[in-house]
N, C-alpha and C positions, 0 to 999 in steps of 0.2 A: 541222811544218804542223799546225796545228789542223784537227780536225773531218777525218781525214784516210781515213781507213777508208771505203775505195770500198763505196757504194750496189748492190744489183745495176742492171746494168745500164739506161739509161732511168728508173726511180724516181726520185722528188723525196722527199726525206729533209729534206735539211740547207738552209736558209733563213736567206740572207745579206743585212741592211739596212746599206747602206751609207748612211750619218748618220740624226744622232739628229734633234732638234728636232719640230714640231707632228708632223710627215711621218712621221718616223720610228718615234715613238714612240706615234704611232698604229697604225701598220703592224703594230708589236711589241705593242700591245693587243691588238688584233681577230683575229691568228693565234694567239696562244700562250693565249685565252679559248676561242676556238673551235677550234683545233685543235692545240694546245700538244702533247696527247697522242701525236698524228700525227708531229710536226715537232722535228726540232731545228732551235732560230732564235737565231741570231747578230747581235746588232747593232752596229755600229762607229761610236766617233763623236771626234771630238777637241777636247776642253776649249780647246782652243788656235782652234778656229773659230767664228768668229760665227754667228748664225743672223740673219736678218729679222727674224722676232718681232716682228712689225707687224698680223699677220692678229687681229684681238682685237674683232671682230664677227662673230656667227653667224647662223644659219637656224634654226627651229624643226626641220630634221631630225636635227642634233647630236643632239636630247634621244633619238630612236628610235634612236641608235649607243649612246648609253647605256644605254639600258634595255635594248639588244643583250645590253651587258658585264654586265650586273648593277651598272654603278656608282651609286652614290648620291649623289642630287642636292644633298641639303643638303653633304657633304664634299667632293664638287667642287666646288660654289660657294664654299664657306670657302676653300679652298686656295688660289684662282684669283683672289679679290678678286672675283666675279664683280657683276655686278648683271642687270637684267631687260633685254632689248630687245622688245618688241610692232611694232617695224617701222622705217622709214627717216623722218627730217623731209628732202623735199629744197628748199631754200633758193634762189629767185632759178634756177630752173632752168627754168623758161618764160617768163619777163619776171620782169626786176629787179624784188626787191619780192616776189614773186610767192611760197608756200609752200604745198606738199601734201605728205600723210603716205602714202607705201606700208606700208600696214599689212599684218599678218599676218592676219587675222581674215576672217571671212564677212562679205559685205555683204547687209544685206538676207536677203529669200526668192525664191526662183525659181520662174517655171513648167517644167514639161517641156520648153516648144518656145522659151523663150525666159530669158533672167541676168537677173536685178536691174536692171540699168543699163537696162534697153530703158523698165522701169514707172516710173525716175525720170526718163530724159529725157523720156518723157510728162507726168510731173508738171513738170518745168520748163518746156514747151509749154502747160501750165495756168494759170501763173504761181504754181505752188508753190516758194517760194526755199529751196533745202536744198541741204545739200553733200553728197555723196555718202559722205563719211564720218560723216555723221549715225545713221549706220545700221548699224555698225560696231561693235561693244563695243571691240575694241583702239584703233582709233583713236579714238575718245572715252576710254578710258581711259589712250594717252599723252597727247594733251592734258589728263588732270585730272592726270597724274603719280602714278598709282594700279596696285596693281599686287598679284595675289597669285597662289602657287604651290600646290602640294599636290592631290591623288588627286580632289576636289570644284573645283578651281578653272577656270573656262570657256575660260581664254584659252589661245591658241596665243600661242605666246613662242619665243623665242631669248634668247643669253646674248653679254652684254659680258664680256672675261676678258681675266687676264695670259696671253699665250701662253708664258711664259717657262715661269710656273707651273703652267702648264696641260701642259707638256710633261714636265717633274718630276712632276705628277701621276700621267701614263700611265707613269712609266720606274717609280714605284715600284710602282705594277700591276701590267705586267709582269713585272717581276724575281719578285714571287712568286707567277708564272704562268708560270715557269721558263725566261724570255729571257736570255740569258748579254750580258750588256755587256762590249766590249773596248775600253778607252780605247787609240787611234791617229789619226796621221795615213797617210791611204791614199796609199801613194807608185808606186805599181803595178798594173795590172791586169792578169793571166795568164789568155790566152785558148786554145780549141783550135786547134791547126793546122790541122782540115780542117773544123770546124764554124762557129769562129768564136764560140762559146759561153762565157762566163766562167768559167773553171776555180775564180779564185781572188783574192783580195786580197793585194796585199804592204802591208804599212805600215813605213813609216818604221820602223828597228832590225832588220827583217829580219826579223818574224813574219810568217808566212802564214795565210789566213784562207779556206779552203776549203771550197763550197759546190754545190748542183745548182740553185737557185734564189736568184735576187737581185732584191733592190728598190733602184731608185735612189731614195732620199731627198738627194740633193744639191745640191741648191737650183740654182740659177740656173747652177751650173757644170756638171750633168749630168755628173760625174764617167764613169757607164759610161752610159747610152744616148744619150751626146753624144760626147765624146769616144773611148768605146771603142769604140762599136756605131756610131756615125754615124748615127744617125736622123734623116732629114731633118725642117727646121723648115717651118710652114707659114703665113708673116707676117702678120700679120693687121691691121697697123698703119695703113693703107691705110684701114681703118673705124674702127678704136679710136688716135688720133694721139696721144694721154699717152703719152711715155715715161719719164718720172722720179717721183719723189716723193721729197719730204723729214718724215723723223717727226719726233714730239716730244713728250714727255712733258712732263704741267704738276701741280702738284699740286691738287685739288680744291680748288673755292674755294666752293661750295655744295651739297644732294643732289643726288645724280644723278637725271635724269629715264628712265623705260622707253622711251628709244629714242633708234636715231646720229640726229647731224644730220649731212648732205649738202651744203655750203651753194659756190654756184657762186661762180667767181673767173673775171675777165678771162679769164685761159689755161687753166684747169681748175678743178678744187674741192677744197675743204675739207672734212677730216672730222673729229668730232667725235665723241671712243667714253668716256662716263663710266665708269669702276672706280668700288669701292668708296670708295676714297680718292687716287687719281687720275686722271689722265685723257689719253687718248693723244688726239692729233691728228696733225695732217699734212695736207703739199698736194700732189696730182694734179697735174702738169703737162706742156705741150707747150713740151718746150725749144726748139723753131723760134721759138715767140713769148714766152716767157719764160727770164732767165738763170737759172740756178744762185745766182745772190746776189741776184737781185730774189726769185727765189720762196722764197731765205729769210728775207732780210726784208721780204714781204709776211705769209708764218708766223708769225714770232717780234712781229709788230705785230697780229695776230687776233684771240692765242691769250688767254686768263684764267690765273691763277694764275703761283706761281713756276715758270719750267723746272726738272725735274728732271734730263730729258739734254741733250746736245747735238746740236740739227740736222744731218744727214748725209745724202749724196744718193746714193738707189738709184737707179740704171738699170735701164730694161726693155724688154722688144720684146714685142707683145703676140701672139699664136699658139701653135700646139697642135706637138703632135712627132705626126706623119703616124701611126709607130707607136710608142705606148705600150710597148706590150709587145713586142719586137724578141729574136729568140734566146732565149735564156733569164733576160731583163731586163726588169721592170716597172718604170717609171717613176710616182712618183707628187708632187705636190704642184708645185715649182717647175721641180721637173727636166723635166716633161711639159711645161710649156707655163703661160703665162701668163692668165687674163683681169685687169685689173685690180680693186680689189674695192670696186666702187660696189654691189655689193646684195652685199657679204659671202660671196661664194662659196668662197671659196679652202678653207677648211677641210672646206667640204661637201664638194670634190672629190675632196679625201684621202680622206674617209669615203669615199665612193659607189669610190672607185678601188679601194678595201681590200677593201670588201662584193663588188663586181665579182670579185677576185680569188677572196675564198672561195668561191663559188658557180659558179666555173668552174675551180678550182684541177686542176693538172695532175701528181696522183699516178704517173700513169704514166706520165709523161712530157708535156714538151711536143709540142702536136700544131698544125700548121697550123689545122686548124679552130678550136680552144681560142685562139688568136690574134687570129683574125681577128673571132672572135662578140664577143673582150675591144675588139680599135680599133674596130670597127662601132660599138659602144655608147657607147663615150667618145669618137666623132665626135658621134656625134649628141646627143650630151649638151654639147658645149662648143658646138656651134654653135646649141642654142637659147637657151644661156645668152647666147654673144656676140651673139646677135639683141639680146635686151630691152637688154642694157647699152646697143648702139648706138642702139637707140631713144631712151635719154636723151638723146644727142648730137642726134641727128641734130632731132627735134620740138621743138625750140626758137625761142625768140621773142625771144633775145637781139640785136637789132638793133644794130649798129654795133662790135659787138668781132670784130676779123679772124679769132679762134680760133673762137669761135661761129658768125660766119658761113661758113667754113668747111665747119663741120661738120653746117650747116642744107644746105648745098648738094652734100654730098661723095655720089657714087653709095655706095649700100649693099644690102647681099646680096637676090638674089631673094624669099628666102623672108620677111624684114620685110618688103621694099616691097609681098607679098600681105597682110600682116597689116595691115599702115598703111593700104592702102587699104579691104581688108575696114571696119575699123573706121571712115573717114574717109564710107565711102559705105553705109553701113549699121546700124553700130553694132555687126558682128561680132564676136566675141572667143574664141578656142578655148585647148583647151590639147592641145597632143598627148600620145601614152602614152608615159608614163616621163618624162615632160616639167615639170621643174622647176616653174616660176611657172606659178601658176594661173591661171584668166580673171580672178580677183579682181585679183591684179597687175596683169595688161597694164593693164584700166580704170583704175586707179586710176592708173598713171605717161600712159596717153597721157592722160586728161583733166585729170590735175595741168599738165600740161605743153599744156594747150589745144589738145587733137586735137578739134576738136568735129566728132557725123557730122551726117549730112547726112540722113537718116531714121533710123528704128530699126523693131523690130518691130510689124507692124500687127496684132498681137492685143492689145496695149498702148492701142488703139484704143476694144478693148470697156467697156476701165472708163470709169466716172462720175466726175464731180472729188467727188460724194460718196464714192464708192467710195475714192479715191485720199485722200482727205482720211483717211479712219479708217484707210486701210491705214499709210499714211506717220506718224497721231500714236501707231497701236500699237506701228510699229517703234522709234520715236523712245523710247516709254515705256521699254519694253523693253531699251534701251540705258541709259537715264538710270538704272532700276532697277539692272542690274548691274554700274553703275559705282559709285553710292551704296554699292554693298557691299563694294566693294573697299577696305583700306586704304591710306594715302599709300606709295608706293613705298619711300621710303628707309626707314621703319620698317619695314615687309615685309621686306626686308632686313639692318635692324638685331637683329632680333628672328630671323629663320631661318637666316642666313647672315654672320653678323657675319665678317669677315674674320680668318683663322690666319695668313696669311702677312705678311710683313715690307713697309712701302712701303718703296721708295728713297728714302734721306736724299740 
């Protein structure tokens, strides 16, 4: 039995990731940087299992997990094929035809008492005609397809990347941050008789892999807090009706531009994630109203470029696991639970799960309280997430397609239906603490998607259409200025981050 020499009692020493992949080998980053010292950390993974490796759009919080590790940004993005994201294009998502950008960026300036949004819907009561992205530096600058990084550059950004490579990235990290990799398949799980606690991994051949702490990285099969520990799921399908998706890689057929595209279909949507030198897509779907061979060849009729892979159909059920962290089992990435990834979540969650762990980590054991502060936090974080997602569903103007209307009509949770009103009868917009998307987001997805209110704030009142006039053509300068400065995206890229890694022939 590895790693076999009992702990004293209660201590957490020895730290067991069962699978590798994004999940994993994050896990194995962010413990053996920060507390490698602390820790012996085991990770298990087998050459012989697939991963997803679909999750290949980020958040601009990635870059603060890196600057966590000390890793650097120019040899991450070489390795990864990476290119720039500044935010979402979503396509045909409030009426066909129809296109607005969820950008990353500040809109506008604010008062104290009242957002940005409240002094432009003033000015469109004026008849000043402006898009609310006008105002913007990110979204004006994925619209000119402009884009630069480095210690002076203004913009908030996220990254497009090979997950594949992205996940070899963090393993060679690791390894010389003293992670021990055991290539297996786990054919076992050896728990206590009166705790109920995972003792131990068996793999396939009959080595043992013994630990005080373990992380579930096992993607959708929840290897131990599914199948060992039984951790109740909690459905959430009911609001988020997608259960499938089919990927597919294409290879580039011209630069890539700084940001996914979104773009809606009859039964779900399409996405669009430019690499360096290829390009992943794929369709969201609701198999009630779409087949398994229409929604692939609806895909494979979309997409640009030659395919590099072959079309394959994941299934999924979209909800959280009640408890994350159950016994002495932390669940992270697929194994916890699902959203699906229209604003690019999925890799956040690993991060925030990982960071969650270090900051409540249980040296002296696992304690009820250390439990419960870990699911409290990662309740409330998946549920404001699965709010904004179901707001794209639900504030649609797709008239006449069964899946759409549907999902215009379907009851959805307490806490949007405050939000949707707030903003519908007043022009509200908050963001709670520790709360993911900003007020900038919410605006930007309910008015892309035509939530128009019904007042805004009356101090918005006090200006002048001269007033509003100079306010609106400074902002405007001001944008146009730091876009002019930026250069074209793909040379941005050409020139900082030319891609080391190999495309797929």
């Amino acid at each position: 039995m590895d790693n076999s020499v009992a702990n004293e009692k209660g201590r957490i020493k020895r730290v067991v990731i069962a699978g590798g992949g994004t999940a994993g080998w994050i896990a194995a980053a962010a413990l053996s940087k920060k507390l490698g010292e602390l820790l012996d950390i085991t990770l298990v993974e087998s050459d012989s299992i697939g991963t997803v490796g679909v999750g290949e759009a980020t958040i601009p919080p990635l870059r603060t997990f890196h600057r966590l590790l000390g890793i650097d940004e120019q040899s991450f993005m070489r390795a990864t094929q990476a290119t720039a994201k500044l935010g979402i294009a979503f396509e045909n998502w409030g009426r066909e035809g129809e296109r607005y950008i969820h950008s990353f960026g500040k809109t506008g300036t604010s008062a104290w008492m009242c957002d940005f949004h409240h002094f432009w819907l003033r000015g469109k009561e004026m008849g000043f005609d402006t898009g609310i992205g006008d105002f913007c530096l990110e979204h004006q600058a994925a619209e000119a397809g402009r884009f630069a990084a480095g210690p002076k550059s203004p913009l908030n950004f996220a990254y497009h990347l090979n997950a594949t490579q992205y996940a070899a990235f963090l393993r060679e990290f690791s390894e010389k941050h003293g992670v021990t990799r055991v290539e297996g398949t786990i054919h076992d799980v050896r728990q206590n008789s009166k705790t109920g606690d995972i003792e131990s991994l068996l793999l396939e051949g009959g080595r043992e892999i013994a630990g005080d702490l373990f992380i579930d990285c096992s993607g959708f099969r929840g290897l131990l807090i599914d199948k060992t520990l039984h951790s109740e799921f909690e459905d959430w399908s009911h609001w988020l009706p997608c259960d499938s998706a089919v990927p597919l890689q294409t290879r580039a057929t011209g630069p890539a531009m700084p940001y996914t595209r979104s773009i809606a279909e009859t039964s779900g949507w399409r996405w669009r994630i430019p690499l360096q030198e290829r390009v992943g897509n794929g369709l969201v779907y609701c198999s009630r109203y779409l087949s398994d061979d229409a929604a692939t060849t609806l895909l494979l009729e979309r997409v640009d470029g030659e395919p590099l892979t072959d079309p394959r159909v994941i299934r999924f059920t979209t909800g959280r696991k009640k408890q994350t962290w159950k016994n002495n089992c932390i669940a992270l990435g697929l194994s916890s639970g699902f959203i699906e990834p229209l604003e690019s979540t999925s890799i956040h969650l690993i991060v925030t799960g990982i960071v969650r762990l270090l900051q409540l980590f249980p040296f002296t054991g696992v304690e009820p309280s250390l439990q419960q502060e870990y699911n409290r936090q990662t309740q409330r974080e998946l549920e404001d997430i699965r709010d904004f997602i179901v707001l794209h569903y639900h504030v649609n103007q797709r008239e006449g397609d069964v899946f759409w209307d549907h999902c215009r009509q379907m009851d959805i949770p307490d806490s949007l239906a405050q939000r949707i009103d707030l903003f519908r009868e007043r022009a509200h917009a908050y963001q709670n603490n520790d709360e993911l998307f900003r007020v900038d987001s919410w605006v930007q997805v309910m008015l892309g998607q035509g939530l128009q209110p019904q007042s805004f704030h009356p101090l918005t009142q006090m200006i002048t259409e001269q007033e509003m006039q100079q306010l609106q053509s400074g902002l405007r300068a001001q944008v146009a200025q730091g876009v002019n400065a930026l250069p074209p995206h793909h040379e941005f890229i050409r020139q900082y981050c030319p891609s080391s890694a190999p495309v797929p022939a």
